[in-house]
PAVOTI-862860 format. One record per atom (N, C-alpha, C, O): residue number from 1; chain; atom name; z, y, x. Coordinates in steps of 0.02 Angstrom, whole numbers, plus 32768, in hexadecimal, padded with zeros to 4 digits. Layout:
NUM:A:CA:Z:Y:X .
...
//
This chain:
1:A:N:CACD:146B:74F8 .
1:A:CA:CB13:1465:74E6 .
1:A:C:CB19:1455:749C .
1:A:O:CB00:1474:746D .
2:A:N:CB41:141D:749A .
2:A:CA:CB57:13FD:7440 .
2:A:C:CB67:143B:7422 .
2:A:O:CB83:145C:744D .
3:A:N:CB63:1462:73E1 .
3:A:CA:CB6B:1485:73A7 .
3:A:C:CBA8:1456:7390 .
3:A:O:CBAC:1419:738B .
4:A:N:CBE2:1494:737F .
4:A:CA:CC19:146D:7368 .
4:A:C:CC10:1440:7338 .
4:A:O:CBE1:144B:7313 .
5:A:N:CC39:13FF:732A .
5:A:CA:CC2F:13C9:72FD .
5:A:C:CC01:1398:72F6 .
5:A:O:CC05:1360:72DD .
6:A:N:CBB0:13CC:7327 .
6:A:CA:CB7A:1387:7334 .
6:A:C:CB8B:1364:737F .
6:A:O:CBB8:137E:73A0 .
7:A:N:CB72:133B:7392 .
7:A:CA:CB72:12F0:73C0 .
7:A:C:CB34:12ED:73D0 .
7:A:O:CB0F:1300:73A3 .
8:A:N:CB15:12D8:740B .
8:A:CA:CAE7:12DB:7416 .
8:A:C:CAE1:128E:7423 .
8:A:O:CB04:126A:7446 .
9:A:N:CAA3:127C:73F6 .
9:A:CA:CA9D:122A:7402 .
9:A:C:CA66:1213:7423 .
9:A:O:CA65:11DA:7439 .
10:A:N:CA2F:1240:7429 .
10:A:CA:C9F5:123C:7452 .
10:A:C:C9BC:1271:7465 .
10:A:O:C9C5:12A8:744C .
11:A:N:C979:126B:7493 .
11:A:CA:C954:128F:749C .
11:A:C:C91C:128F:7464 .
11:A:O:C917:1266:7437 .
12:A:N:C903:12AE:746A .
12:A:CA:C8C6:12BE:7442 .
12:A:C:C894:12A1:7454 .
12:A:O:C866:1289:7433 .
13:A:N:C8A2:12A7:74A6 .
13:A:CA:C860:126A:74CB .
13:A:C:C871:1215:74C8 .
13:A:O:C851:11EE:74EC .
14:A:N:C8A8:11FD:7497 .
14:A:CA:C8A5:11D5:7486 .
14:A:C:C89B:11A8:7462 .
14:A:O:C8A9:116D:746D .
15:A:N:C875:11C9:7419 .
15:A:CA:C868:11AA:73DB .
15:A:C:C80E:11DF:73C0 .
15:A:O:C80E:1219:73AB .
16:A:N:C7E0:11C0:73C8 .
16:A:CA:C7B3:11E5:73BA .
16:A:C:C7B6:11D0:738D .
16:A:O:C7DB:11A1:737F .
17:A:N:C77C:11F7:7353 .
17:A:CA:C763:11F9:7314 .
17:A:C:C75D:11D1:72EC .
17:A:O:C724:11BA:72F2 .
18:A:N:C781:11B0:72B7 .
18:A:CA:C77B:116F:72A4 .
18:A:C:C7B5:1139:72BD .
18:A:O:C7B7:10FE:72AB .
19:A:N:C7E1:1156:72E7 .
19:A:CA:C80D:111A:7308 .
19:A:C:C85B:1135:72F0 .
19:A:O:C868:116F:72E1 .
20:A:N:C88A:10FA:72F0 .
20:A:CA:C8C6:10FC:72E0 .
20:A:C:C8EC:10DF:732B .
20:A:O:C8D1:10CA:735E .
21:A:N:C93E:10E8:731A .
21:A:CA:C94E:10BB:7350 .
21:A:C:C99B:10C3:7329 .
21:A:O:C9A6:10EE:72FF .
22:A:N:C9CD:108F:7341 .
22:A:CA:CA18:10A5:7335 .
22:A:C:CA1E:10B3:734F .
22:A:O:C9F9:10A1:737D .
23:A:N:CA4D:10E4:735F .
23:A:CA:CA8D:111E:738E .
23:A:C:CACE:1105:7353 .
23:A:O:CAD6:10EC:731B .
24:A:N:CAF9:1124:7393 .
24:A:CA:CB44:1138:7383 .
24:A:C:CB52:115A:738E .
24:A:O:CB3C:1177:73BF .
25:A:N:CB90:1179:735F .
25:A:CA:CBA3:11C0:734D .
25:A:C:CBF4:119E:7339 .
25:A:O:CC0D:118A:7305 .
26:A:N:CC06:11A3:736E .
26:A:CA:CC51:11A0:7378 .
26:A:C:CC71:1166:7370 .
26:A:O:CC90:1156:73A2 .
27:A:N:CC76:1134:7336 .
27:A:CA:CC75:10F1:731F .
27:A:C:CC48:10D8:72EB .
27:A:O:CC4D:109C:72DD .
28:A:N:CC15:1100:72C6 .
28:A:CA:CBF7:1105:72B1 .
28:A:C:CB95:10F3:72C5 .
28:A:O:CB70:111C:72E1 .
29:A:N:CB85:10BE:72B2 .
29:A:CA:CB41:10C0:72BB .
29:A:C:CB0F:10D4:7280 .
29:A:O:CB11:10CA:7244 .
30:A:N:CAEC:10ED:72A1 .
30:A:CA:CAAD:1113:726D .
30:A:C:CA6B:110D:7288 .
30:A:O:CA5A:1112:72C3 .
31:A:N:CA3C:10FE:7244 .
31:A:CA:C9FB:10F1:7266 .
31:A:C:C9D6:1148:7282 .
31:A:O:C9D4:116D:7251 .
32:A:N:C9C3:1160:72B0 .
32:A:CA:C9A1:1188:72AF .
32:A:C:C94D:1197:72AE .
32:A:O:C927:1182:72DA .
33:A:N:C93B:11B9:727F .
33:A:CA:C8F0:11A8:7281 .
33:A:C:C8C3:11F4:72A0 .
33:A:O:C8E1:1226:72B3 .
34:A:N:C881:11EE:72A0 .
34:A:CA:C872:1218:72BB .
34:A:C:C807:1223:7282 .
34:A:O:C7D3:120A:7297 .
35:A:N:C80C:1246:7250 .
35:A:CA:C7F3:1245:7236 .
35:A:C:C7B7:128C:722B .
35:A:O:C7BE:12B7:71FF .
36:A:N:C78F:128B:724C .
36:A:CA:C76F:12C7:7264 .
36:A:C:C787:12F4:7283 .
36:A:O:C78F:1330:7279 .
37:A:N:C796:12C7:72B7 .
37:A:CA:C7BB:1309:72E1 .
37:A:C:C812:132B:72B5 .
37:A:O:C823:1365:72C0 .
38:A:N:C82A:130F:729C .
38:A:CA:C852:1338:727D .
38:A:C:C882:12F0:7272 .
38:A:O:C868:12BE:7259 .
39:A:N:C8CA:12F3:7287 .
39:A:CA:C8F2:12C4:7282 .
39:A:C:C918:12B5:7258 .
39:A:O:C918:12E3:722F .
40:A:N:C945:1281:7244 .
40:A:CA:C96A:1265:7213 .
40:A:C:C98F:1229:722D .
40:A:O:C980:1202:725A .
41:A:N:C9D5:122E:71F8 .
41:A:CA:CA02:1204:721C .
41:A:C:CA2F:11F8:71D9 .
41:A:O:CA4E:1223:71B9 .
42:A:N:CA2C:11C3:71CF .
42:A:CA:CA47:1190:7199 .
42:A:C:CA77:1167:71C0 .
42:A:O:CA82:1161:71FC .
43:A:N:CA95:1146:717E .
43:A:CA:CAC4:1118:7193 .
43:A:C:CA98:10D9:71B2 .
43:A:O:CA5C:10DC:71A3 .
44:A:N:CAA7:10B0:71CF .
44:A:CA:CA87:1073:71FC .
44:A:C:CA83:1035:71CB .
44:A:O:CA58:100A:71D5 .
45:A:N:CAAF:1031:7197 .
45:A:CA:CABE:0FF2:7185 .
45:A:C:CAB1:1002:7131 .
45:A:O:CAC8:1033:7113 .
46:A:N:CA8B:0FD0:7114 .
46:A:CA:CA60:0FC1:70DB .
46:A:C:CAA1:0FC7:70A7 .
46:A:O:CAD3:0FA5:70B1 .
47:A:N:CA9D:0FF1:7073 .
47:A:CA:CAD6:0FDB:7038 .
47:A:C:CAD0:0F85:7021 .
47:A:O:CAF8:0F57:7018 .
48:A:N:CA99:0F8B:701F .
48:A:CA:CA9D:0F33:7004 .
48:A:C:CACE:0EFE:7024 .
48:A:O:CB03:0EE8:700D .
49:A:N:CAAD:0EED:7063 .
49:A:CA:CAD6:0ECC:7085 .
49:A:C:CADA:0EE4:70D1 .
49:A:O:CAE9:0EBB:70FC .
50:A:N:CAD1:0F0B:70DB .
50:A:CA:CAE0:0F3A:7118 .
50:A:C:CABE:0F10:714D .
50:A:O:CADE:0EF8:717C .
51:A:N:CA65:0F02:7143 .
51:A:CA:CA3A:0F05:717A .
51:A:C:CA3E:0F3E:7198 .
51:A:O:CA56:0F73:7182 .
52:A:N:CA1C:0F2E:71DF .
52:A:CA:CA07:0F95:71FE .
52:A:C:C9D8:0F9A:720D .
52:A:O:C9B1:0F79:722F .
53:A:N:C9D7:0FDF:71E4 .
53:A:CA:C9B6:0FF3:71CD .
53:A:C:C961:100E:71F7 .
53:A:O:C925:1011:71EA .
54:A:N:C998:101E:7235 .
54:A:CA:C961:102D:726B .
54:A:C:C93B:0FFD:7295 .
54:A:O:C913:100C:72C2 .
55:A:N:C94C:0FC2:7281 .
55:A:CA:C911:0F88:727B .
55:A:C:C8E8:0F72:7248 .
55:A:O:C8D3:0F38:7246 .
56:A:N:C8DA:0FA1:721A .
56:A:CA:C8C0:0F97:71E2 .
56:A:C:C874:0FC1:71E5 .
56:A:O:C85E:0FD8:721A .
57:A:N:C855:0FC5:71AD .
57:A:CA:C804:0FE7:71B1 .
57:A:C:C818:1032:71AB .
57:A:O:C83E:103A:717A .
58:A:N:C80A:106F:71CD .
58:A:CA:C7F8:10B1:71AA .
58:A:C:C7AC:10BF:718F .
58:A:O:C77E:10BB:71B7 .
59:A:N:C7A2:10CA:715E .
59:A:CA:C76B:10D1:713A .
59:A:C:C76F:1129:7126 .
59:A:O:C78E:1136:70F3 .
60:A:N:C754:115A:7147 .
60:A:CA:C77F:11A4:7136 .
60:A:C:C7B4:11BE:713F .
60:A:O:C7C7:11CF:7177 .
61:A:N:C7D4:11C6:710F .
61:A:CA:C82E:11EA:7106 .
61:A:C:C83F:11A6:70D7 .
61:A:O:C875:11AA:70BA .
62:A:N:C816:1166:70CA .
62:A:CA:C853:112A:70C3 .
62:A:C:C84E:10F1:70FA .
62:A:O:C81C:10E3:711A .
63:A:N:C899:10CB:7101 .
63:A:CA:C895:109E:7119 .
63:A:C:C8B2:105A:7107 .
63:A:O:C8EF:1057:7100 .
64:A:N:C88C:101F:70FD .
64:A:CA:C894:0FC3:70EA .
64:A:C:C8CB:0FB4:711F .
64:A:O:C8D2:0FB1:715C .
65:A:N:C8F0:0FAC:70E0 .
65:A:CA:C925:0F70:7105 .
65:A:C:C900:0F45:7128 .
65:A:O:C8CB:0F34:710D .
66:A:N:C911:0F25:7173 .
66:A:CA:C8F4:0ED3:7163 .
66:A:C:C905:0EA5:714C .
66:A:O:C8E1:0E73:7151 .
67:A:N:C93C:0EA2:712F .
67:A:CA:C961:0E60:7105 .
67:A:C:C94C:0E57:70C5 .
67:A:O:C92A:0E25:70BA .
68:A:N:C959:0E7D:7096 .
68:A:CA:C93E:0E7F:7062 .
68:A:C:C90F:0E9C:7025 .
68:A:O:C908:0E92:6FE8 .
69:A:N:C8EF:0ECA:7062 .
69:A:CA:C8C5:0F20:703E .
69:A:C:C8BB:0F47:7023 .
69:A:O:C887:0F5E:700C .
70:A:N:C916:0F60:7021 .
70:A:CA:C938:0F8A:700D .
70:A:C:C8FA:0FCE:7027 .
70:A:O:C8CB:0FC5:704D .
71:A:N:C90A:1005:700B .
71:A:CA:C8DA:1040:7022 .
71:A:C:C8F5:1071:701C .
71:A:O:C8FE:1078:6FE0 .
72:A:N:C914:10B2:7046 .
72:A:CA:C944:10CE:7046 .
72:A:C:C916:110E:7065 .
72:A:O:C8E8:10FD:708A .
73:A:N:C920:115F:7056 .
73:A:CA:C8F6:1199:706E .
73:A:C:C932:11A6:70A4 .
73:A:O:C96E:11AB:7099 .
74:A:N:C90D:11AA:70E8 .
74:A:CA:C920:11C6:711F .
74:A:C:C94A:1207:7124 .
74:A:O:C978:1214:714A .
75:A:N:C925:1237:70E6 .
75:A:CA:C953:1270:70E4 .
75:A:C:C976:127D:70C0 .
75:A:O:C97D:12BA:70C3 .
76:A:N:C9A0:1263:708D .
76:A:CA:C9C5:1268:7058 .
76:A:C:C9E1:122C:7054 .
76:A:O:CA04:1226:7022 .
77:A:N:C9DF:11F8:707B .
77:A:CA:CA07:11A8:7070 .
77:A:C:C9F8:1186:703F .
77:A:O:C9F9:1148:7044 .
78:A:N:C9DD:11B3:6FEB .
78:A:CA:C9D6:1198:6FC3 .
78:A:C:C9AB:1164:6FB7 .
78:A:O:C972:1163:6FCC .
79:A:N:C9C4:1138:6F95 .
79:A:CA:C99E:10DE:6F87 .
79:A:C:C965:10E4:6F67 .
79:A:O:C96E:1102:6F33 .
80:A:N:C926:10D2:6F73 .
80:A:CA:C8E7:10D9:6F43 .
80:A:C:C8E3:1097:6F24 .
80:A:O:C8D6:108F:6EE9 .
81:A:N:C8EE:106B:6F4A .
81:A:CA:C8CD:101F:6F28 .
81:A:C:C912:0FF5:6F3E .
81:A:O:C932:0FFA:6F72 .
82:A:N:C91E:0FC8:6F03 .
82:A:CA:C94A:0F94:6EF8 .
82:A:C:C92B:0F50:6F34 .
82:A:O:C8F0:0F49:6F44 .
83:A:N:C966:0F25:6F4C .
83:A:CA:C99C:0F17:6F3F .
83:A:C:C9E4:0F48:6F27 .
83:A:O:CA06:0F40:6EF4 .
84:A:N:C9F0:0F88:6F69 .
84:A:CA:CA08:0FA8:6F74 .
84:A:C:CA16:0FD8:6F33 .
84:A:O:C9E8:0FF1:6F13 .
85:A:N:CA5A:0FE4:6F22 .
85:A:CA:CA7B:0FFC:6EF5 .
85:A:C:CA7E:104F:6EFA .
85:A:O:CA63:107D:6EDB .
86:A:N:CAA7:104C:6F29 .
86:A:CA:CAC5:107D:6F4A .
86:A:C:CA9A:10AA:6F85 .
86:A:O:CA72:1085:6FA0 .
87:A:N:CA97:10EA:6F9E .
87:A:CA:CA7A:1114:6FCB .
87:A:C:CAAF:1103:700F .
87:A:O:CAE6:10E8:700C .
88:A:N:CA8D:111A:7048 .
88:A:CA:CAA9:1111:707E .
88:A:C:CAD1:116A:708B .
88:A:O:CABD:1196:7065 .
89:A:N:CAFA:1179:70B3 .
89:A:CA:CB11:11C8:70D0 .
89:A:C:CACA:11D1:70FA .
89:A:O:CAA9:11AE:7120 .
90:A:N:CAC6:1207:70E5 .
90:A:CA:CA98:1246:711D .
90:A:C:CAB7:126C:713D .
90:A:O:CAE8:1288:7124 .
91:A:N:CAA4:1279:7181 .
91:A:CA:CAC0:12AB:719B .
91:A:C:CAA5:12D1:71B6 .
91:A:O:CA70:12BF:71D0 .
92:A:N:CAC0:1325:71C1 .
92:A:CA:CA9F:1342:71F5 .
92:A:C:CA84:133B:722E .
92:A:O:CAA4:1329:725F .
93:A:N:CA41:134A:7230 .
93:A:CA:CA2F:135E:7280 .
93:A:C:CA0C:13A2:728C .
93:A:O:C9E9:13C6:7268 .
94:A:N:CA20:13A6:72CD .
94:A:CA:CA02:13E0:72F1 .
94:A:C:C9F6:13C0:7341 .
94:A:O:CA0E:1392:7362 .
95:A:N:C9BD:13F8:734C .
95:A:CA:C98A:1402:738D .
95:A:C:C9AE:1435:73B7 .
95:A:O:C9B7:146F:73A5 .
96:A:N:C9BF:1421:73E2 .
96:A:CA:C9DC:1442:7420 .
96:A:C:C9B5:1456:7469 .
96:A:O:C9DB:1458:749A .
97:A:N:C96D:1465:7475 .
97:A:CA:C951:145D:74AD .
97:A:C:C932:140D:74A2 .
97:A:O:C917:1404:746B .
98:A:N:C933:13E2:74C6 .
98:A:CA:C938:1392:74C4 .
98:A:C:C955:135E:749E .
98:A:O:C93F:1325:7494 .
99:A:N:C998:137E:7487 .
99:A:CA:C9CC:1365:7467 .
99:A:C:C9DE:1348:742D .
99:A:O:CA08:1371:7418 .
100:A:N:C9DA:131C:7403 .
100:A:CA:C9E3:1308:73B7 .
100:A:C:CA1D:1311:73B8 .
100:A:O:CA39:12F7:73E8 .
101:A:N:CA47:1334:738E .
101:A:CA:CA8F:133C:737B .
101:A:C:CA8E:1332:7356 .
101:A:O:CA66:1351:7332 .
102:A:N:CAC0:12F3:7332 .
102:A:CA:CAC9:12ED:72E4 .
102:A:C:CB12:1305:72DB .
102:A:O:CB3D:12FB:7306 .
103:A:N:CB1E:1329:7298 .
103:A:CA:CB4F:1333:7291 .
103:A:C:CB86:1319:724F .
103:A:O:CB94:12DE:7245 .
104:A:N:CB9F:134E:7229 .
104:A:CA:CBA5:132E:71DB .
104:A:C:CB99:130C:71B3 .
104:A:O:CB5D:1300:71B4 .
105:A:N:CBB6:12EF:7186 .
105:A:CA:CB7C:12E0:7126 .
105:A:C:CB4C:130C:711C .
105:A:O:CB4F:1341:713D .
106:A:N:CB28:1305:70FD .
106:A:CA:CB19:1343:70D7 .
106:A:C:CB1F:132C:7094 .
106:A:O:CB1A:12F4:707B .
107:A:N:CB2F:1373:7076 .
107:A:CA:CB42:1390:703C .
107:A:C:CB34:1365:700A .
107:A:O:CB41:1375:6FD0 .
//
């Protein structure tokens, strides 16, 4: 059962170690990644020019635009490498049994 305010956008048996995918979260798309076992969920779309993101490389906790290779940390949104100006929103997730629930910003 969803935890108030999170959404459940996918299984756990659906993104192994190393893999991303987009989901939606209400009108909202976000890349979700899955980075040792332990998940993350950014905004989908590149500050630069809003490639997505979840077709791009994860290399760890970052992931390459593919448009222009922008480099952005999975868990904090924040931008490591230029083009890209600006950080993407992070948001909560939580583990429900099977369940990825994303919820809020964070802080």
């Amino acid at each position: 059962m969803a935890e108030s305010g999170f959404e459940k956008v996918a299984e756990t048996s659906e993104l192994s170690p190393g893999e991303m995918k987009s989901v939606q979260l209400s009108q909202e798309e976000l890349c979700l990644a899955n980075v040792d076992g332990n998940f993350y969920a950014i905004e989908n779309s590149c500050s630069h020019m809003g490639g997505p993101l979840a077709s791009g490389e994860l290399d760890g906790e970052q992931v390459e635009c593919p448009l222009h290779g922008a480099i952005f940390n999975v868990v904090t949104g924040e931008v490591q490498n230029p083009p890209a100006r600006d950080g993407v929103q992070a948001r909560e997730v939580r583990i429900s049994g099977n369940d990825i629930l994303v919820g809020p910003p964070k802080p």
